[in-house]
Backbone as JSON Lines, residues from 0, in Angstrom:
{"i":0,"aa":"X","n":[94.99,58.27,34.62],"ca":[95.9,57.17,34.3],"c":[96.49,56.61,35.58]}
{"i":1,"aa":"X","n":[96.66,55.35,36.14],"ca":[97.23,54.53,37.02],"c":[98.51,55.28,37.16]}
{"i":2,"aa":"X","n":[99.5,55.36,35.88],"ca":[100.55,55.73,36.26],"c":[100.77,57.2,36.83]}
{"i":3,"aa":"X","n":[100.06,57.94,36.25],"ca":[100.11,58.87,37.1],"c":[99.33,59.72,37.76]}
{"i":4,"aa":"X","n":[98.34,58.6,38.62],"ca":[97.0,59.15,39.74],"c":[98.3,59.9,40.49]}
{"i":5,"aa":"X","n":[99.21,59.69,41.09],"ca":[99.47,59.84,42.22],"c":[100.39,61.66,42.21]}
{"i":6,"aa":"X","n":[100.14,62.04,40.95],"ca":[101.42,63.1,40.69],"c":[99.81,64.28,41.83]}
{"i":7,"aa":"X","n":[100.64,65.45,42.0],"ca":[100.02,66.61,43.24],"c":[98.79,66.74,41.76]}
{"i":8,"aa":"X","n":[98.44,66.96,40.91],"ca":[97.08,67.12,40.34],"c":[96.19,66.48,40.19]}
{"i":9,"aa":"X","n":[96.39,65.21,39.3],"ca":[95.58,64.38,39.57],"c":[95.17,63.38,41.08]}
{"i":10,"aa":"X","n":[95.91,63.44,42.02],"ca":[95.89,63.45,43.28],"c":[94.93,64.38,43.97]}
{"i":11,"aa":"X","n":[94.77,65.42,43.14],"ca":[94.05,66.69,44.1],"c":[94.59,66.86,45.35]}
{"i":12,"aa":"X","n":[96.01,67.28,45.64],"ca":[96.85,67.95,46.45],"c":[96.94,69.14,46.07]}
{"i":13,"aa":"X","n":[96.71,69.56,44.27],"ca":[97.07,71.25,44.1],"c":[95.89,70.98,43.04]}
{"i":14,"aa":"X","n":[95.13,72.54,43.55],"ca":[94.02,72.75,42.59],"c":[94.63,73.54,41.08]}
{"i":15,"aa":"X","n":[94.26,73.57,40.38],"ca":[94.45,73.94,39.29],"c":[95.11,75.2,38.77]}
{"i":16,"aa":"X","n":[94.12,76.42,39.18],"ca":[94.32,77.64,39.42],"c":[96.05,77.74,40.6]}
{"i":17,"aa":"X","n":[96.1,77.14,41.29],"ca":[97.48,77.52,41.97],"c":[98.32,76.73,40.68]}
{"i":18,"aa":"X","n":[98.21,75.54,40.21],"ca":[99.7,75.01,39.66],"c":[99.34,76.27,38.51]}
{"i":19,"aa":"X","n":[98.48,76.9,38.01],"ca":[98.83,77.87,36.79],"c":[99.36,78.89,37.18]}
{"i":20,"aa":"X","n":[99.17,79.26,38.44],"ca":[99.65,80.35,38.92],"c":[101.16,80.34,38.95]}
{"i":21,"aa":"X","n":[101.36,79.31,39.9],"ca":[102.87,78.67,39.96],"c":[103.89,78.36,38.59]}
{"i":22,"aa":"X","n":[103.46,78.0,38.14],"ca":[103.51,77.63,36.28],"c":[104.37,79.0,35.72]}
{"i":23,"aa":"X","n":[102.89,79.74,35.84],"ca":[103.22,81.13,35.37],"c":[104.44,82.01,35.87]}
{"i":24,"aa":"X","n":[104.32,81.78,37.6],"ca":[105.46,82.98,37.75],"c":[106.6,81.71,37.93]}
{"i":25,"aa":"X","n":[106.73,81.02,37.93],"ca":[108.0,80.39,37.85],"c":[108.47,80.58,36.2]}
{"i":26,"aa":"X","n":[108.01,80.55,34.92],"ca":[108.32,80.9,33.28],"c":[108.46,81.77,33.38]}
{"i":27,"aa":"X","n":[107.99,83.32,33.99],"ca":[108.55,84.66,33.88],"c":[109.48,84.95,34.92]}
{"i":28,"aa":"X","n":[109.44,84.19,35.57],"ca":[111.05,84.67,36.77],"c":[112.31,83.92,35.8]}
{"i":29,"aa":"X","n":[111.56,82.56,35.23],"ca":[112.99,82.46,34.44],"c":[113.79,82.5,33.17]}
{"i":30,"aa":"X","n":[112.25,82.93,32.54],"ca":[112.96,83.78,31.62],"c":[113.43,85.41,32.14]}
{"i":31,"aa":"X","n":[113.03,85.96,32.94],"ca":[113.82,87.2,33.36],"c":[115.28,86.75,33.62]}
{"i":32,"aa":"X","n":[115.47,85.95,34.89],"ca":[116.84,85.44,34.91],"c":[117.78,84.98,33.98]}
{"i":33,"aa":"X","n":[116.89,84.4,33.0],"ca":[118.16,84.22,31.99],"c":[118.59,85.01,30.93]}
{"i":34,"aa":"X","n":[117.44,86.34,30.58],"ca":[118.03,87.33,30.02],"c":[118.61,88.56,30.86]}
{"i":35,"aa":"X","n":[119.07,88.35,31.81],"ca":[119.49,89.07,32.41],"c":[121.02,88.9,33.53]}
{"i":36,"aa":"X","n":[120.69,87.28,33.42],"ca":[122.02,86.6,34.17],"c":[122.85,85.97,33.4]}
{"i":37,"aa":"X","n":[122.3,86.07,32.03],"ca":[123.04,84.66,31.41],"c":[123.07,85.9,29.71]}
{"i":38,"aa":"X","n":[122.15,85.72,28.67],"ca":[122.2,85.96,27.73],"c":[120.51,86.1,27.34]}
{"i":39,"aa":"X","n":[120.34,87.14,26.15],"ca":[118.62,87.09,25.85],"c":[118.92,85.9,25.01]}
{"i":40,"aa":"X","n":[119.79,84.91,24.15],"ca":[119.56,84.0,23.7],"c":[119.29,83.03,24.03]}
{"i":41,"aa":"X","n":[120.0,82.78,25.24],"ca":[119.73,81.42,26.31],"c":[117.99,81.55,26.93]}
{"i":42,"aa":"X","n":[117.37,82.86,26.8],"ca":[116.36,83.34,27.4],"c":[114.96,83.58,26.62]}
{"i":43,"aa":"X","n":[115.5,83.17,25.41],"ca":[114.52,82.87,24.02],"c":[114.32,81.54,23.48]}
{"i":44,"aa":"X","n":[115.34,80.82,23.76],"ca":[115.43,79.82,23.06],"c":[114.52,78.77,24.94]}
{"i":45,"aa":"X","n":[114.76,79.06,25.85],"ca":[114.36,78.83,27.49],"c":[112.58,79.29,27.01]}
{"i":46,"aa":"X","n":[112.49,80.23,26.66],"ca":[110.67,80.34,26.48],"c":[110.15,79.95,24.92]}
{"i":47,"aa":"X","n":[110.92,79.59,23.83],"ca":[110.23,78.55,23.07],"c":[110.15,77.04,23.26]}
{"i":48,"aa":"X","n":[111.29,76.71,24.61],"ca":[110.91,75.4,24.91],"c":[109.75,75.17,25.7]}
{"i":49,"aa":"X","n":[109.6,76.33,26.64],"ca":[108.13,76.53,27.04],"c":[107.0,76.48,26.31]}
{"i":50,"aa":"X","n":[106.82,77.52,25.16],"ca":[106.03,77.44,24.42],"c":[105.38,76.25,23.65]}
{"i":51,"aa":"X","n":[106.83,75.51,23.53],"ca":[106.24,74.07,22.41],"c":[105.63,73.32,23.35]}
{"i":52,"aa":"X","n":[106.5,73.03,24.73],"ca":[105.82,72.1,25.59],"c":[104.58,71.99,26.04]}
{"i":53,"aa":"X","n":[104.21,73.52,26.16],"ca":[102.85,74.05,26.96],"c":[101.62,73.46,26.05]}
{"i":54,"aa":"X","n":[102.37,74.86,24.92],"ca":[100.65,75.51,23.93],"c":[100.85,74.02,22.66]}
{"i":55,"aa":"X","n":[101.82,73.66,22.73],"ca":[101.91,72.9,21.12],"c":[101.74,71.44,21.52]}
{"i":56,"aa":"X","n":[102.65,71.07,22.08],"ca":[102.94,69.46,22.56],"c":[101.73,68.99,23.43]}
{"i":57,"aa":"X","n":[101.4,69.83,24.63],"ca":[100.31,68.89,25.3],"c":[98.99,69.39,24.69]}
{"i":58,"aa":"X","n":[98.45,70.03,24.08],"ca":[97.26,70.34,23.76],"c":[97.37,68.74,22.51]}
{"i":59,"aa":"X","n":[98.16,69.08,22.16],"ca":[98.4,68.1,20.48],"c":[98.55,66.31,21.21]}
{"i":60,"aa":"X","n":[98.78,66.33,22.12],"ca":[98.86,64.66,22.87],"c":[97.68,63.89,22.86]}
{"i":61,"aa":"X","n":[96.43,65.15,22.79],"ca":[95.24,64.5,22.99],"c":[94.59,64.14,21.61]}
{"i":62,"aa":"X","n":[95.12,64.42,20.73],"ca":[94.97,64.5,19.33],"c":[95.18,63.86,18.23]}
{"i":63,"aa":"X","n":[96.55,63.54,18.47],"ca":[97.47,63.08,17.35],"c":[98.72,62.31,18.11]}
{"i":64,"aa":"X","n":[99.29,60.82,17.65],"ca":[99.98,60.43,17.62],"c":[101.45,61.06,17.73]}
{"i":65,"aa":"X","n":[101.02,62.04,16.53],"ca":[102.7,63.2,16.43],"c":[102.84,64.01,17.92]}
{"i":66,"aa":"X","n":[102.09,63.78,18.74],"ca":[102.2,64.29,19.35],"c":[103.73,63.71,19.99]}
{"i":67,"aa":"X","n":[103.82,62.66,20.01],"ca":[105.53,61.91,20.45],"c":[106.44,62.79,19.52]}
{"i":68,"aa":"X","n":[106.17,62.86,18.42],"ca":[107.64,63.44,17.68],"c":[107.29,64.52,17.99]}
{"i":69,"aa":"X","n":[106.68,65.6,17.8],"ca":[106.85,66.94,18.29],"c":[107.34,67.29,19.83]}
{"i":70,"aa":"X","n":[106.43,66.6,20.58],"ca":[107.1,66.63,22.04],"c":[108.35,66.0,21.83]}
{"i":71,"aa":"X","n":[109.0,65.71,21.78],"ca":[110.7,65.33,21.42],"c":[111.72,66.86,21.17]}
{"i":72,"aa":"X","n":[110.82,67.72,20.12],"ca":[111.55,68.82,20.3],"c":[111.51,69.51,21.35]}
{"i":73,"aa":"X","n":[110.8,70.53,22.09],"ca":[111.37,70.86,23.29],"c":[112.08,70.09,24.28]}
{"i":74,"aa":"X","n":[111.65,68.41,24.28],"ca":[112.43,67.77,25.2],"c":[114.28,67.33,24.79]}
{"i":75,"aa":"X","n":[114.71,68.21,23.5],"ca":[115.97,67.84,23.03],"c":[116.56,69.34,23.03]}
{"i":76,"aa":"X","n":[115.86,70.48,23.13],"ca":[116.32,72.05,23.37],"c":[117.32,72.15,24.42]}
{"i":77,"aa":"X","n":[117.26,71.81,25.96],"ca":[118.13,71.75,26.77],"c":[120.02,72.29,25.93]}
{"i":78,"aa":"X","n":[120.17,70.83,25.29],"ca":[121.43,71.72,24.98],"c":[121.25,72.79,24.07]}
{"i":79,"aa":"X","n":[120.89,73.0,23.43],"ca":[120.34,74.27,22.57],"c":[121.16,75.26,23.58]}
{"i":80,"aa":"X","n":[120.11,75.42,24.93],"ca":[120.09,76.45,26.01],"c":[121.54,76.29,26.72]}
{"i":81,"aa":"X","n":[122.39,74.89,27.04],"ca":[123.6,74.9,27.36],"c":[124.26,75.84,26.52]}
{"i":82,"aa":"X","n":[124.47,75.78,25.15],"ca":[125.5,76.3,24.45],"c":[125.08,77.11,24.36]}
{"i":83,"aa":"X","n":[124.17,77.43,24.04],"ca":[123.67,79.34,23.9],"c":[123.83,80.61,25.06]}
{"i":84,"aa":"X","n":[123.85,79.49,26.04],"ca":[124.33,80.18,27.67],"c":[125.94,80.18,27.74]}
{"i":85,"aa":"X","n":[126.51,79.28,27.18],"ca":[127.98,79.16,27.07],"c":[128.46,79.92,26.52]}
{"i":86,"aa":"X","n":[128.26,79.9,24.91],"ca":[128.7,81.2,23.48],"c":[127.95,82.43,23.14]}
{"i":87,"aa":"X","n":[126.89,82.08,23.84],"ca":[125.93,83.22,23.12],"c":[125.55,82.88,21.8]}
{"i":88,"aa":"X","n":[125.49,81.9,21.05],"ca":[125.56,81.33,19.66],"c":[125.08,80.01,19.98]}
{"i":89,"aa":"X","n":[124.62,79.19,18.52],"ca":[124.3,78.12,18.24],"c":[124.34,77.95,17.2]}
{"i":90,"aa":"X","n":[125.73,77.05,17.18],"ca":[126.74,76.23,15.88],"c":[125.63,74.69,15.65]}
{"i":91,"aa":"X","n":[126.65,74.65,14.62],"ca":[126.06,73.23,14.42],"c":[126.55,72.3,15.72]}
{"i":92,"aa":"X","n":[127.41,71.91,16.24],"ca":[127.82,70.9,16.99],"c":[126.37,71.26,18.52]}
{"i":93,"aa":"X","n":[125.97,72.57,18.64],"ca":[125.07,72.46,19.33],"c":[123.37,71.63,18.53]}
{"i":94,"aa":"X","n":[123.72,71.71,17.61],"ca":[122.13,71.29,16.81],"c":[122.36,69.47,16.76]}
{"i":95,"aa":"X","n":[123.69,69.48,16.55],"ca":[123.78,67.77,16.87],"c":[123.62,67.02,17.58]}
{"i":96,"aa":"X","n":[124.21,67.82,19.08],"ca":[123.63,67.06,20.75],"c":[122.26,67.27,20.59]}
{"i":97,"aa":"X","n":[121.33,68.52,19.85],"ca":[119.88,68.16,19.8],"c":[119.51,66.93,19.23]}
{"i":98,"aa":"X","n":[119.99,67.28,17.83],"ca":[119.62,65.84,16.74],"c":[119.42,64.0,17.98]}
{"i":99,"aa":"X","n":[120.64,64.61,18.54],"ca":[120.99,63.37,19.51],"c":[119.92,63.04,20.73]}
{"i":100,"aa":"X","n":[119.79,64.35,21.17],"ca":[118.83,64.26,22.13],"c":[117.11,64.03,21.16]}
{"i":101,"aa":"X","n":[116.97,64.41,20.51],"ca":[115.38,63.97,19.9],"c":[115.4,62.74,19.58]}
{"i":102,"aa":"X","n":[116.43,62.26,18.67],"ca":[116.33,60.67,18.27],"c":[116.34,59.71,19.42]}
{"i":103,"aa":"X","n":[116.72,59.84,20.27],"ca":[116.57,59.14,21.43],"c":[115.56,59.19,22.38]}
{"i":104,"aa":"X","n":[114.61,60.37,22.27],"ca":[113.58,60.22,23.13],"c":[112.64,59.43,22.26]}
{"i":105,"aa":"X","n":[112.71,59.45,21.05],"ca":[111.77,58.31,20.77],"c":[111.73,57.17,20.26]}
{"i":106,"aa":"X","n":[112.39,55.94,20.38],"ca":[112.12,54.99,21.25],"c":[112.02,54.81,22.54]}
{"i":107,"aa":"X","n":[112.53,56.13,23.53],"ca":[112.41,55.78,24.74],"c":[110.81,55.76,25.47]}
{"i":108,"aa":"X","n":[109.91,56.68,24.61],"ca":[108.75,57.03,24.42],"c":[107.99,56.08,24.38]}
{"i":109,"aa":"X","n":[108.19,55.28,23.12],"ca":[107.29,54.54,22.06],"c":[107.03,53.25,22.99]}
{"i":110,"aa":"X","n":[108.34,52.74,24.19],"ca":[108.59,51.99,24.97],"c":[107.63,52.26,26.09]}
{"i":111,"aa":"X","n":[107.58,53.27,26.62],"ca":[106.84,53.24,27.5],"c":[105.14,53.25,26.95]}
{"i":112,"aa":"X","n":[104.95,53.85,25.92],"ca":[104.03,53.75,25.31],"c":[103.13,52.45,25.29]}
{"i":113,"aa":"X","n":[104.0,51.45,24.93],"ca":[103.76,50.22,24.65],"c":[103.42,49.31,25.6]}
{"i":114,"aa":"X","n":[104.34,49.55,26.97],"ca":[104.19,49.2,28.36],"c":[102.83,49.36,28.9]}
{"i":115,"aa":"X","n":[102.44,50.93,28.61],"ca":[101.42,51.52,29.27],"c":[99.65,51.69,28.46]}
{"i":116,"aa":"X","n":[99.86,51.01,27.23],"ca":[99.03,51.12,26.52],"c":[97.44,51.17,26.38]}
{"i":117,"aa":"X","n":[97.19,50.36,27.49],"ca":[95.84,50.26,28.01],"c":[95.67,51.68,28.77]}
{"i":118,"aa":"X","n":[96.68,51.99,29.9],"ca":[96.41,52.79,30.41],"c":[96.01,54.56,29.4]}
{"i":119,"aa":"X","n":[96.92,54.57,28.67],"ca":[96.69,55.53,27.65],"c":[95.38,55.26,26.58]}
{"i":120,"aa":"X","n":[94.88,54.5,26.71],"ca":[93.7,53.98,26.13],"c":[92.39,54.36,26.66]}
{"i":121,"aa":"X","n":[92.82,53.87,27.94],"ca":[91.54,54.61,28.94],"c":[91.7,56.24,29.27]}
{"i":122,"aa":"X","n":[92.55,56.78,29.34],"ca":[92.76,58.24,29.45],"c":[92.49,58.84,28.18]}
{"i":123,"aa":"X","n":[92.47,58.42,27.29],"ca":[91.65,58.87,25.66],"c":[92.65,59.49,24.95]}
{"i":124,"aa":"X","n":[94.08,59.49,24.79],"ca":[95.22,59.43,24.51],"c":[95.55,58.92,23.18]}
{"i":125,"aa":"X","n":[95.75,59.26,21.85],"ca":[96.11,58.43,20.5],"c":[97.29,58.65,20.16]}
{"i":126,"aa":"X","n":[97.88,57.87,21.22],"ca":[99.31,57.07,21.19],"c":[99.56,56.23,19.89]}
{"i":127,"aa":"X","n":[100.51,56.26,19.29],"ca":[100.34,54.71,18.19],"c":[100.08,53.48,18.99]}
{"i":128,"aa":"X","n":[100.49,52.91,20.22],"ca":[100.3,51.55,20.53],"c":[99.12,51.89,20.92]}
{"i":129,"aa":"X","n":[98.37,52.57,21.17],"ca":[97.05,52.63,21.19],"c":[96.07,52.03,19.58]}
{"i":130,"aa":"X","n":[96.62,53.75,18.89],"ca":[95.94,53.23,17.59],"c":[96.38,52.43,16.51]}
{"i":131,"aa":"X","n":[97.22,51.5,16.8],"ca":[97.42,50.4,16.19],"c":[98.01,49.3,17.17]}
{"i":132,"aa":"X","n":[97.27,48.66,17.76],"ca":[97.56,47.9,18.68],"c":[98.17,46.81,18.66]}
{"i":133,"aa":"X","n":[98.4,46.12,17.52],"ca":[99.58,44.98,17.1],"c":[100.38,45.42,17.1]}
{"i":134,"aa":"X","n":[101.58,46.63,17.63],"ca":[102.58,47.04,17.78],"c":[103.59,46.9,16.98]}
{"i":135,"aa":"X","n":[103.16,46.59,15.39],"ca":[104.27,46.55,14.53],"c":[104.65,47.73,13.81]}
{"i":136,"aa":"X","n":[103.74,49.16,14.38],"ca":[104.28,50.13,13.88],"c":[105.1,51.34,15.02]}
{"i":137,"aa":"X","n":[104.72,50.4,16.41],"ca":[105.45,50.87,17.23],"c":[106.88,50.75,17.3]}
{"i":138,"aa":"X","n":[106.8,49.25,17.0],"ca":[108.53,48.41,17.05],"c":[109.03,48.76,15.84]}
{"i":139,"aa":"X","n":[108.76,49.02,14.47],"ca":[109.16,49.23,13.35],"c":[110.07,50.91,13.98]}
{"i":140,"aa":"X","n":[109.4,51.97,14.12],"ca":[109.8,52.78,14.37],"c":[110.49,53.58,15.46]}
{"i":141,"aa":"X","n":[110.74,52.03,16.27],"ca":[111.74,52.51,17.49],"c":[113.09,52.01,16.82]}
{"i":142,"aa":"X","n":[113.24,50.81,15.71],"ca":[113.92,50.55,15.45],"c":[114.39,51.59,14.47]}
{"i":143,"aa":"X","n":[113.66,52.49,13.86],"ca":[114.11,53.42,12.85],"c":[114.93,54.71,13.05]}
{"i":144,"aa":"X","n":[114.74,54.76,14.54],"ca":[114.79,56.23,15.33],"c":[115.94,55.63,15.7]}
{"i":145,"aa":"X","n":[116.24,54.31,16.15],"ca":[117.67,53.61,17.17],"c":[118.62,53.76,16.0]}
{"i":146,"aa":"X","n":[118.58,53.44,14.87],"ca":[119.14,53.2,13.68],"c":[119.54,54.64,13.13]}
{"i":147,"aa":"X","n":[118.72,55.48,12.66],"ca":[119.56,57.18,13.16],"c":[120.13,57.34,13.94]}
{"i":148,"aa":"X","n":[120.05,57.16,15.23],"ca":[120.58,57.68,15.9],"c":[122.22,57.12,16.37]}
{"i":149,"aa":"X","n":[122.73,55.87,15.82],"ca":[123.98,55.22,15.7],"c":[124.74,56.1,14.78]}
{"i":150,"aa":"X","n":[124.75,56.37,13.62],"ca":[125.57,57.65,12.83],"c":[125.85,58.96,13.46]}
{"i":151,"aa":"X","n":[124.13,59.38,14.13],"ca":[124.28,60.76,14.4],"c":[125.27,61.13,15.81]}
{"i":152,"aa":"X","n":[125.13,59.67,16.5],"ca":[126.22,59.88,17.94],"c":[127.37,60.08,17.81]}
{"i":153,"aa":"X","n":[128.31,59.9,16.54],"ca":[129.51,59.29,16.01],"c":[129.91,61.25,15.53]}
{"i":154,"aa":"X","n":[129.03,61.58,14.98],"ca":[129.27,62.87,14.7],"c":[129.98,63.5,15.45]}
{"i":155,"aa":"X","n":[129.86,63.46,16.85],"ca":[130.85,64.72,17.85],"c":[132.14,64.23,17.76]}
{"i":156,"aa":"X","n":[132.83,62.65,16.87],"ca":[134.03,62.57,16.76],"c":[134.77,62.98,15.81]}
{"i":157,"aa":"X","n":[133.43,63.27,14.9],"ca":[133.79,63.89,13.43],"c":[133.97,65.19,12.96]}
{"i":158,"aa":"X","n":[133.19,65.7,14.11],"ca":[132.9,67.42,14.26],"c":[134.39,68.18,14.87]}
{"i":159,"aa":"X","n":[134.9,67.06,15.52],"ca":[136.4,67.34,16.8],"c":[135.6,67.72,18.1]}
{"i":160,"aa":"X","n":[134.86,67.38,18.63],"ca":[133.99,67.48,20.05],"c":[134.57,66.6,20.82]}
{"i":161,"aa":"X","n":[134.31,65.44,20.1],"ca":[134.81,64.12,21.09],"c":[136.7,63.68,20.71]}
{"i":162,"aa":"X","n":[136.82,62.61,21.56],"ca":[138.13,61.56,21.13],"c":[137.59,60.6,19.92]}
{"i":163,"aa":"X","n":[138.63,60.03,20.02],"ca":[138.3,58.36,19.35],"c":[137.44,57.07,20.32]}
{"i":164,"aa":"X","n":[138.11,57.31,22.08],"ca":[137.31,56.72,22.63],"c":[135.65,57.07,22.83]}
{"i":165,"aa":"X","n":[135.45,57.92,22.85],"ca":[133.98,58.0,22.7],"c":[133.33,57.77,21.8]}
{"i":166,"aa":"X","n":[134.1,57.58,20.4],"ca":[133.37,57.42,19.29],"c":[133.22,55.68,19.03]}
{"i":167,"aa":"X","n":[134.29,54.66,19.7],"ca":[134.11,53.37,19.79],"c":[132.59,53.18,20.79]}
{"i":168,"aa":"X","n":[132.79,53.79,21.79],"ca":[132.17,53.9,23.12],"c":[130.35,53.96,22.52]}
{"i":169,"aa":"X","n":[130.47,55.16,21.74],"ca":[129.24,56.12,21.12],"c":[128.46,54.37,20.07]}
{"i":170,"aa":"X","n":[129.29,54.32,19.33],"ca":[129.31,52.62,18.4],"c":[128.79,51.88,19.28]}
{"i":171,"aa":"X","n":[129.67,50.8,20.02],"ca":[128.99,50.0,20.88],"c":[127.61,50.35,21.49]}
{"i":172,"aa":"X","n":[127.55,51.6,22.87],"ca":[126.14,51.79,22.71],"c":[125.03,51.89,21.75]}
{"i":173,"aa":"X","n":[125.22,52.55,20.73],"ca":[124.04,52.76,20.21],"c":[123.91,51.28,19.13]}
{"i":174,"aa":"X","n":[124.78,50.45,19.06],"ca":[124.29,48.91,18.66],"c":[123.59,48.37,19.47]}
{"i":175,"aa":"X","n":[123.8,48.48,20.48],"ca":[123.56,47.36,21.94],"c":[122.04,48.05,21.66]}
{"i":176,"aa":"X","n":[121.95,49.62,21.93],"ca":[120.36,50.02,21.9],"c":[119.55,49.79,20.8]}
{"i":177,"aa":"X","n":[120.22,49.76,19.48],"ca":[119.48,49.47,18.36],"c":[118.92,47.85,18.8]}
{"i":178,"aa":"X","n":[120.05,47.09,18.74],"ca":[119.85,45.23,19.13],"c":[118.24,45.44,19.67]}
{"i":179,"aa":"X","n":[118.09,46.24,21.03],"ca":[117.65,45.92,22.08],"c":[116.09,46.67,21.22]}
{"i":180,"aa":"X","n":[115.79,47.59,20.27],"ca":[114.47,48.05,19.48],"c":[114.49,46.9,18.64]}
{"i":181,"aa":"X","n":[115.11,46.42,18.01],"ca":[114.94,44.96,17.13],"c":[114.38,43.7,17.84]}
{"i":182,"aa":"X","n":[114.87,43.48,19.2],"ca":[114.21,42.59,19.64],"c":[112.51,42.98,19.96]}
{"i":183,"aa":"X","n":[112.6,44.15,20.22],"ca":[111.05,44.44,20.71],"c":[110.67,44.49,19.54]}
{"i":184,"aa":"X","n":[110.85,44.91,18.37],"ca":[110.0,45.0,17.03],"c":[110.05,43.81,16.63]}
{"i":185,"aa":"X","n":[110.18,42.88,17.09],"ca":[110.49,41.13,16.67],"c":[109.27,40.59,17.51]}
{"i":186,"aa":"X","n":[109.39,40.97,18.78],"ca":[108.65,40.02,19.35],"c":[107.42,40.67,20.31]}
{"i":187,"aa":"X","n":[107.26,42.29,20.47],"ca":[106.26,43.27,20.87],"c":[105.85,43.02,22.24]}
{"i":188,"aa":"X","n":[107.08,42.24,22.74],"ca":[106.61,41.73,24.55],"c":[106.77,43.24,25.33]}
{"i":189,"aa":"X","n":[106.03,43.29,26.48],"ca":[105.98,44.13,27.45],"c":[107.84,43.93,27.78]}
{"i":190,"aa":"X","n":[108.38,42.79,28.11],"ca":[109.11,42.76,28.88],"c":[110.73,43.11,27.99]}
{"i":191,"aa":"X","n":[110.5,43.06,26.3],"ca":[111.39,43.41,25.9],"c":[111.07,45.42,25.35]}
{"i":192,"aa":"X","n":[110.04,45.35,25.59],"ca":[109.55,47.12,25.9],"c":[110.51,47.72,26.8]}
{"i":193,"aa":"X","n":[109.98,46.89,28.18],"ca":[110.96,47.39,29.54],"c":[112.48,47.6,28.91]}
{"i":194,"aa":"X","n":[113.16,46.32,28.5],"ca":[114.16,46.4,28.02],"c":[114.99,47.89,27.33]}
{"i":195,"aa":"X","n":[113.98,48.01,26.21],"ca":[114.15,49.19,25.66],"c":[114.1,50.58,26.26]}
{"i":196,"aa":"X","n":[112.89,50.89,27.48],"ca":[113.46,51.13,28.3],"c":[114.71,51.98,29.08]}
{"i":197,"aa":"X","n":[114.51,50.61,29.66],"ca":[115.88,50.6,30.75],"c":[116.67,51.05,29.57]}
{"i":198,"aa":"X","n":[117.35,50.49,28.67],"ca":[118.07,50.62,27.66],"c":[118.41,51.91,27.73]}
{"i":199,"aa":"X","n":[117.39,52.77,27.44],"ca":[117.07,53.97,26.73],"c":[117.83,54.87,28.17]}
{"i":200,"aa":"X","n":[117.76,54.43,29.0],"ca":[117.88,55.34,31.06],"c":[119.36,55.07,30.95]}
{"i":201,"aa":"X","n":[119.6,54.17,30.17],"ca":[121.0,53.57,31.15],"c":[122.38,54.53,29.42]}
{"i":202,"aa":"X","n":[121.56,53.97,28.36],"ca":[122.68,54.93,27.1],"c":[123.02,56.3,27.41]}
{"i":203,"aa":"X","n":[121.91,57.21,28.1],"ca":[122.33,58.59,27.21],"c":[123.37,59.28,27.86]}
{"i":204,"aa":"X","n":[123.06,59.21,29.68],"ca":[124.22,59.13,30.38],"c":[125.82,58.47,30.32]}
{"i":205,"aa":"X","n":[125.66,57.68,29.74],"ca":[126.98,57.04,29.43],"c":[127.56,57.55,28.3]}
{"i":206,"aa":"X","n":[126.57,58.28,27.24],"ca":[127.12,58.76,26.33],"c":[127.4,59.93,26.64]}
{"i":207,"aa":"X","n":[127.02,61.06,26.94],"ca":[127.13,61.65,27.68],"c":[128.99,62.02,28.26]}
{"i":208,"aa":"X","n":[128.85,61.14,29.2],"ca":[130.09,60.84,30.12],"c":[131.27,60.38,29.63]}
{"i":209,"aa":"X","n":[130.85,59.64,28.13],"ca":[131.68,59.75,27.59],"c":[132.61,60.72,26.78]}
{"i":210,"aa":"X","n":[131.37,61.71,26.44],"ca":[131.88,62.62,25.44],"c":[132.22,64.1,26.08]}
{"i":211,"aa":"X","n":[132.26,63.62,27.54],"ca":[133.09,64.65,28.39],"c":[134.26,64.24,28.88]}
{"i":212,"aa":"X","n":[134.42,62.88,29.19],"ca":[135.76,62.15,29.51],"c":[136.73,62.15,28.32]}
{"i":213,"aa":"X","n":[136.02,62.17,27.07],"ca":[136.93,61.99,25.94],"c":[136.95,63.52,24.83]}
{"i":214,"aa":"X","n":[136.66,64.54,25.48],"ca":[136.61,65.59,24.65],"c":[138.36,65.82,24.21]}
{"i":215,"aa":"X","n":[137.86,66.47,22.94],"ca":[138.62,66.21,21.9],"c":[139.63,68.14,22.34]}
């Protein structure tokens, strides 16, 4: 793929056998470290995000479309592993920053997807903007995922996580990001893709920042 000839593998800077090697003892040094520095929960829940990413998500990319929603779960575990390193436990208010974190990687996905489509085309990839290339089931369902995900942000004000300002804050963003999947499911341009996007780089941090500036 164009976009990413240039990463150390497909580059042929690192042969294969070393990044597995590397791979390997970097997942068992850290899952040792984290059952041992931190908690075995933070250190279980740290090697099933491995697991999905590795054996489940990229084998399944070449396959299946779902491969976007499944890869979404390990890429929304992170806080999982915050709070589980924090309490030793995982409440609901930790399953919500997940909820939060999955619904948002995909439109951020589906966007680049859409951007890059040819390129994933030629790499033999069955992306949806691949296998349906009028992009009305791409844009339909970034708008569906933006649209969850406006309720589910609002939750950490409801839970007592957040203030009130983050929960106006949490509102406004996730309209502005929904707006911004409606226009691309309207009109399927590259450039309102980007949009979505950028969109997608510039919300989660702010939400984020908010719901540490305004903890409850």
């Amino acid at each position: 793929m164009l976009r990413t000839r240039a990463r150390p593998l497909p580059a042929g800077r690192m042969e294969i056998p070393a990044a597995l090697a590397f791979g390997l003892a970097l997942a068992l040094l850290g899952a040792v470290y984290l059952a041992l520095a931190v908690n075995v929960l933070t250190a279980l829940v740290g090697v099933a995000t491995l697991v999905l990413y590795v054996l489940v998500y990229t084998p399944l990319k070449r396959r299946s479309s779902l491969g976007t929603v499944i890869g979404a779960i390990p890429g929304a575990l992170p806080p999982i592993i915050g709070w589980a390193a924090s309490s030793a436990a995982v409440p609901t208010q930790a399953w919500t920053l997940f909820g939060i974190m999955f619904l948002w990687q995909l439109p951020h996905f589906l966007a680049i997807a859409w951007m890059y489509r040819e390129d994933y085309a030629r790499a033999g990839f069955p992306m949806l903007a691949v296998l349906e290339p009028d992009g009305r089931s791409t844009g339909r369902q970034s708008v569906v995922y933006a649209a969850a995900l406006v309720p589910l942000s609002l939750a950490p004000t409801l839970m007592g996580m957040a203030g009130e300002v983050y929960f106006a804050g949490a509102l406004a963003l996730g309209l502005v990001f929904l707006g911004l999947t409606v226009q691309f499911a309207r009109t399927r341009d590259i450039r309102d893709a980007r949009r979505v996007f950028f969109g997608s780089i510039t919300y989660l941090p702010l939400l984020w920042i908010l719901m540490i500036a305004n903890k409850a």
